[in-house]
C-alpha positions in Angstrom: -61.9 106.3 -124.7 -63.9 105.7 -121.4 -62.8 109.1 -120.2 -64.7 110.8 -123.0 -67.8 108.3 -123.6 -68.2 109.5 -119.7 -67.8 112.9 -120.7 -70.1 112.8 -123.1 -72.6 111.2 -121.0 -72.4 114.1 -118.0 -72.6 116.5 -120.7 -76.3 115.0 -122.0 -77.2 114.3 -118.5 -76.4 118.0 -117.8 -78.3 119.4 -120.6 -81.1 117.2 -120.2 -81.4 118.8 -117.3 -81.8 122.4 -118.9 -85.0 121.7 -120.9 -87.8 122.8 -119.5 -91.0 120.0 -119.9 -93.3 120.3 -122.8 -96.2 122.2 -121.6 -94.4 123.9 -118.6 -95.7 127.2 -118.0 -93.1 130.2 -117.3 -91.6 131.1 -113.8 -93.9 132.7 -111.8 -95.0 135.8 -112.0 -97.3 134.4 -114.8 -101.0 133.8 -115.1 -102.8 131.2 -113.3 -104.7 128.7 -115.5 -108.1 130.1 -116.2 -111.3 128.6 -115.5 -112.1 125.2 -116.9 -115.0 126.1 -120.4 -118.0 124.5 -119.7 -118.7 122.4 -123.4 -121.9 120.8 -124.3 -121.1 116.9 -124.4 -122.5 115.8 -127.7 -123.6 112.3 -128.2 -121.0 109.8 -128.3 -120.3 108.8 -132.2 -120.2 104.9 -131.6 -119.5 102.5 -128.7 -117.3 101.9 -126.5 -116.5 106.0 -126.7 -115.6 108.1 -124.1 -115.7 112.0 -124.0 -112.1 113.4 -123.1 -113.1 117.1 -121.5 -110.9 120.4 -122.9 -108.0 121.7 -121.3 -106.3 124.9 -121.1 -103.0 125.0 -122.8 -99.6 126.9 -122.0 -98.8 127.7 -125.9 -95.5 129.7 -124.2 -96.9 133.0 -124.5 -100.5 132.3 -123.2 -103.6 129.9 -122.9 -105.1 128.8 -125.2 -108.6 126.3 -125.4 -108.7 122.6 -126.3 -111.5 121.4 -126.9 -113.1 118.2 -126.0 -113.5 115.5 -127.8 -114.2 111.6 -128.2 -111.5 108.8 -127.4 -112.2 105.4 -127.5 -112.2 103.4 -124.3 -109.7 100.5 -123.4 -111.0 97.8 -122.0 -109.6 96.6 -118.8 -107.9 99.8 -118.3 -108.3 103.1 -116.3 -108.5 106.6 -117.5 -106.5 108.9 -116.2 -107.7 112.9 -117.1 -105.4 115.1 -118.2 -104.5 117.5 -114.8 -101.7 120.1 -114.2 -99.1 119.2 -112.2 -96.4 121.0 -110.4 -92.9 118.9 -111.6 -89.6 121.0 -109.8 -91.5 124.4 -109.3 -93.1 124.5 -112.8 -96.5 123.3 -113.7 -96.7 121.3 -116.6 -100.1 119.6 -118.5 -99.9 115.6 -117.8 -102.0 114.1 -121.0 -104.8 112.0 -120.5 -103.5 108.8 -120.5 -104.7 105.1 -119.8 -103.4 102.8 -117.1 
């Protein structure tokens, strides 16, 4: 029973290892990331909001806009933009987040 839960387990392990990240963008050759759009910031709808910029997004066959918009702000926390970031030779999109 312990032979196969541990075979099991490599075999998850393994495939988890084959799935490329949400977001990632193809192996190169491919396109770099266009220029960020320059978008007119309208006025926030309420306090405490904070205007989260657009991004460019790998849709797996090309990029595609999203636009900015308003989030509301955490207190006591820090924002973190959304950025590319090169994870194991692929870039992938890391989501705005808080921390």
């Amino acid at each position: 029973m312990r032979m196969m839960i541990g075979s099991t387990l490599a075999a998850v392990v393994i495939a988890a290892g084959l799935v490329a990240p949400a977001g990632a963008q193809p192996m190169p050759p491919y396109q770099p990331v266009p220029q960020v759009l320059e978008e007119a910031v309208p006025p926030p709808p309420g306090p405490r909001m904070m205007w989260e910029p657009g991004h460019w997004h790998w849709n797996g066959g090309g990029y595609v806009w999203v636009a900015g918009h308003y989030i509301r702000a955490w207190r006591h926390a820090h924002f973190v933009p959304g950025h590319w970031a090169d994870r194991r030779g692929a870039w992938v999109w890391v989501p705005s987040h808080w921390s």
